[in-house]
N, C-alpha and C positions, 0 to 999 in steps of 0.2 A: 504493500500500500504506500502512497504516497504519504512522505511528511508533510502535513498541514502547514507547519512554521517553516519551513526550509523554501518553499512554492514562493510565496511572495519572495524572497532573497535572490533566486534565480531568476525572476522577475524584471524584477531593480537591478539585478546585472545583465538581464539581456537586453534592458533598456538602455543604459548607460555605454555597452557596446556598439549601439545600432546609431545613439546621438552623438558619439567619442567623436566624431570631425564633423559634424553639422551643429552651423551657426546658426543659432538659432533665432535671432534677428530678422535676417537675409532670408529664411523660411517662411516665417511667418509672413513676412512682407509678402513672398510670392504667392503662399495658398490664397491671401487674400486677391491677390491680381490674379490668380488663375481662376477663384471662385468668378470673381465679373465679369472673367473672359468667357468662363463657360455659358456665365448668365445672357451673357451677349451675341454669342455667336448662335445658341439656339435661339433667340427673337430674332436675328437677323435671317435664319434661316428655317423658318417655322413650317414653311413646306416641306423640307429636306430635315428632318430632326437626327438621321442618322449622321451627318457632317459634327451635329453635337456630341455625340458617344462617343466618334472615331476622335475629335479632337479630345475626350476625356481620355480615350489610349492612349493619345499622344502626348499628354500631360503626365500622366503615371510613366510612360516608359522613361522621357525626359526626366522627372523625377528618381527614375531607378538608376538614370545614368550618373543623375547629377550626387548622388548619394556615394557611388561607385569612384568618382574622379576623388570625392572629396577625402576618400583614405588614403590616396596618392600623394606623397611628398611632393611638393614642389620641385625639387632633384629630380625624383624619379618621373615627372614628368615633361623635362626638358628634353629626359630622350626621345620624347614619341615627336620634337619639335621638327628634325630634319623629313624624318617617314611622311609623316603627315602635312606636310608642306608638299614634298615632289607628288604625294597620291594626290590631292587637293590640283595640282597643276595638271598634271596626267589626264585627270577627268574631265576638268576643262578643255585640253584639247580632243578626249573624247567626243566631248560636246559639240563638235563640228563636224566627227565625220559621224555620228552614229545620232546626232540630239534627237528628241522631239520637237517639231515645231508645235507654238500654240500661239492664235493671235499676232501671228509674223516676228514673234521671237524665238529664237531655238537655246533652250534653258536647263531642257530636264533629259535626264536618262532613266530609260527605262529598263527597271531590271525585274520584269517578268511582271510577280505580284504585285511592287511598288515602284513608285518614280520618286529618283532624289535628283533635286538641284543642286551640282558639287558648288557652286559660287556660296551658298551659304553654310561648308565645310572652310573656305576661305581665309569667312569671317574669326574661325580659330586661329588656323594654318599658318596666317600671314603675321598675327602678332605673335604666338607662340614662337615662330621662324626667327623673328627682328630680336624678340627680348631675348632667346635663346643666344643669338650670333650676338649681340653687343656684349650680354653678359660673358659672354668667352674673349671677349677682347677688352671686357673691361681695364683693367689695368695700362692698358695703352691705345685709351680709344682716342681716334686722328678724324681729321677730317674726311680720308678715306674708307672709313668702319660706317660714318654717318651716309654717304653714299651709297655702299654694299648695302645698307641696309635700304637703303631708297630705291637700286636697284629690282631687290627680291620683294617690295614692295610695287614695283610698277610693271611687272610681268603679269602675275594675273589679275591687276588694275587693268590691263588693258585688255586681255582677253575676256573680261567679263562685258565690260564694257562695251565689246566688237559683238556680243550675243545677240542684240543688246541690252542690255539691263547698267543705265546709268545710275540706277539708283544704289545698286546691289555693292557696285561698283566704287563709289562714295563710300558707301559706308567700309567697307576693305582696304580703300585709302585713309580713311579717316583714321580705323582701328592701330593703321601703324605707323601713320602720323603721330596716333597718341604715343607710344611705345619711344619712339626717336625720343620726342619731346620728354619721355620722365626718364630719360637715359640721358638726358642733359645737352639736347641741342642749343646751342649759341642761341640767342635771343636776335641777332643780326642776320644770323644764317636764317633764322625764320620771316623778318620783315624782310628780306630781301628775294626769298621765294615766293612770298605774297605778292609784291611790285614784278616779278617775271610773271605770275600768273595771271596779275590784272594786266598786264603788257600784250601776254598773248591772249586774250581773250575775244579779241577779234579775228584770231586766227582759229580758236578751237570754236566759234560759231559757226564757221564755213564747216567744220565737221561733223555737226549734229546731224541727227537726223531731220525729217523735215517736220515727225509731229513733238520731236522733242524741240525745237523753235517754238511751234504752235505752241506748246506748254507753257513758255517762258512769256509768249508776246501774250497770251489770254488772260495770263497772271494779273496783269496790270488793268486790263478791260475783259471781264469774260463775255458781257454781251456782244462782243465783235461777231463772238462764232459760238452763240446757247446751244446750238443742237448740235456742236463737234466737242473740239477742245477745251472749250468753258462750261460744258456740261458738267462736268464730275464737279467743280469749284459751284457753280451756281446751286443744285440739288442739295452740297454738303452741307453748305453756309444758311441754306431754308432749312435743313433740319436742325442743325444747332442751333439757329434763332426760335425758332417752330418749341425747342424745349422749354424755355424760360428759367423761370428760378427753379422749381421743384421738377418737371418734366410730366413728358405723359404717363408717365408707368409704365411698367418693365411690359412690353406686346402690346401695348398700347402705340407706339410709333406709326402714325400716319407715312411718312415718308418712304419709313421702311418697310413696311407689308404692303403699301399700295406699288413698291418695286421701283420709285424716284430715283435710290440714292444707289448708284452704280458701283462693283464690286464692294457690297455692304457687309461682307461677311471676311474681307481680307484687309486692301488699304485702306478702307472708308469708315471702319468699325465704329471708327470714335466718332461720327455724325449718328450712328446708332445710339450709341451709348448717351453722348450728349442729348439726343431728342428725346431717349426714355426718361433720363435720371437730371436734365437741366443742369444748373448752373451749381446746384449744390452737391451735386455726383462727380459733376466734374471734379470738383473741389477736393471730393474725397478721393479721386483718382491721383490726381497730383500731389497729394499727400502725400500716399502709396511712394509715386512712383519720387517725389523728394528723398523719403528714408530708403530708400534702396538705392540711390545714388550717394549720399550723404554717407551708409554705413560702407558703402565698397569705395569709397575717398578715405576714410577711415582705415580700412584694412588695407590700402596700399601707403599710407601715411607711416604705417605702423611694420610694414612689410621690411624683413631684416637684409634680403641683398636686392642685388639692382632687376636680376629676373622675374624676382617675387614684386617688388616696385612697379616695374615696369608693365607686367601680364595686370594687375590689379588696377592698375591707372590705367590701362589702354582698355580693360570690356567693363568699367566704370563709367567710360568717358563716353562708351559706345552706345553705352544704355541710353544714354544723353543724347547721344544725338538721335537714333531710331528714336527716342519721344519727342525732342524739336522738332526732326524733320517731318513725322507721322501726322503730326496733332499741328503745325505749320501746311501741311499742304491741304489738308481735311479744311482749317480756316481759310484758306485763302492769302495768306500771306509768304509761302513756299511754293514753287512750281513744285505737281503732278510727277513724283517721282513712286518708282514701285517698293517704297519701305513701312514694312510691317509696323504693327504697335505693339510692344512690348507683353507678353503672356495673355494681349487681348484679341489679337488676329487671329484666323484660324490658319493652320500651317502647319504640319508636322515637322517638316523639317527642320523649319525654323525654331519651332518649341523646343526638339530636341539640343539643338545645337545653344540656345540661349541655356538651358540647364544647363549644359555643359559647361558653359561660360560661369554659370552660378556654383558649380562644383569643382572648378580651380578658383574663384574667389575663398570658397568655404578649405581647399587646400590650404590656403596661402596664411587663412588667418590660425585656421586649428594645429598648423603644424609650425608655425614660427617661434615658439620659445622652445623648438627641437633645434632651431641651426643657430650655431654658432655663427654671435656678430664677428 
């Protein structure tokens, strides 16, 4: 027979094994933004309630991953940085001779049962790659270590981008932008790539495509063209007004069940959510999503070498920018780019790979009074 008194003890220690590297902060933060995501993506999707379930699998497995990374030493995670960078490129030049097209972009590979889009493996790949190689030259990083890393930074910056997917593309620039920057880029080396990039920007317009222009010029006037490329900006900006202070209640969105508000269930989510939950939901979104930027500045603040710095300041920073850029183009005030919103789009890949991102955060802080400053 079972000990009655011994039951609870092994209890309290299979707990305390299962919580041993998860922050518990950073957790809670998310079930609460996964809780709205799910709440959201089945109103957005009330025809289709199955899109809601699959994205609850995509949450739990994302979750079992994110729990997985987080018993990984930071060390022992720097090895997976080279592997997981060349597979992350590999698949992207898959991507052209084998993609899927959808919508005149070719983005996804399909492998049989499911389709992943490798550009948001990238999103890892590319700071994991930067903070990896700096941290290995730290000791005598030169001007040319800052380059190398700008380098393996603009290789599949560009290939994603050639898909196209400019938004994807951004944000994989960005992530290792961050990474340079808390690795200690010159402060003049960065106003000075600023004034090149405003310089060439006349030149990288000639390269757009012709409805990523339309995006940028609809920006500033969407009535020019309401029924092309100011469509998605006009719909988004009546349902976020349409919510007011309180909102219409969670199924209650006119906008979105009468089918206005165009991919409502991916980029757009947050005209969703804004037209159910108003002004005061919003509010408590941005809460959410303050303390989950605030504690991962935190844990790279606190972060003991330049890898663990740098990995924590660059998918910190990233979180940052998917919710400027997301909740920015949704308003009206961001060109119509394809970036998701934070554990509230529906997306598996994406969900997966943001745990992932959340399970070297939780690495970084639960194992740092392990390394020696």
């Amino acid at each position: 027979m079972h000990d009655p008194i011994r039951m609870p003890a092994v209890f309290f220690r299979l707990r305390a094994r299962l919580l041993e590297h998860i922050d518990m902060p950073l957790f809670l933060i998310v079930c609460a933004l996964m809780l709205c995501g799910l709440a959201t993506v089945y109103s957005a999707t009330y025809d289709a309630n199955n899109r809601a379930f699959a994205q609850l699998i995509n949450m739990l497995c994302g979750l079992a991953l994110m729990w997985g990374v987080a018993q990984v030493p930071p060390q022992k995670l720097m090895r997976f940085a080279v592997p997981l960078y060349v597979l992350g490129v590999v698949l992207l030049l898959l991507v052209f001779l084998l993609g899927v097209r959808v919508n005149g972009a070719q983005r996804w590979l399909s492998l049989g049962v499911v389709r992943i889009q490798p550009s948001e493996i990238l999103k890892i790949a590319v700071p994991l790659m930067l903070a990896w190689y700096l941290h290995k030259h730290e000791a005598t990083l030169r001007a040319r270590h800052f380059a190398g890393a700008a380098l393996l930074m603009l290789v599949p910056f560009a290939l994603i981008a050639k898909q196209p997917d400019l938004g994807t593309a951004i944000l994989v620039g960005a992530a290792g932008f961050y990474v340079i920057f808390f690795a200690g880029l010159p402060w003049k080396v960065m106003l000075g790539a600023v004034a090149a990039a405003a310089a060439a920007a006349p030149l990288l317009w000639s390269h757009l495509h012709d409805y990523q222009r339309r995006r940028i010029l609809t920006l500033f006037d969407p009535s020019t063209d309401p029924l092309g490329a100011g469509y998605h900006i006009i719909q988004s900006t009546i349902a976020i007004g349409s919510g007011g202070v309180v909102g219409k209640g969670w199924l209650e969105g006119t906008q979105t069940h009468l089918e206005f508000i165009p991919e409502r269930h991916t980029d757009f989510i947050f005209a969703v959510f804004s037209e159910e939950w108003g002004l005061l939901g919003n509010a408590f979104l941005l809460f959410l999503y303050t303390m989950l930027v605030a504690r991962g500045m935190m844990i790279a603040a606190n972060a003991p070498t330049l890898f663990s710095r740098a990995m924590a300041g660059s998918i910190t920073l990233s979180f940052f920018t998917y919710i400027f850029v997301n909740m920015g183009m949704v308003s009206g005030i961001l060109p119509v780019v394809g970036v998701p919103l934070p554990f509230i789009s529906y997306g598996g890949t994406a969900v997966v790979m943001l745990c992932l991102a959340l399970g070297i955060l939780m690495s970084i802080q639960t194992h740092r009074m392990l390394v020696k400053k």
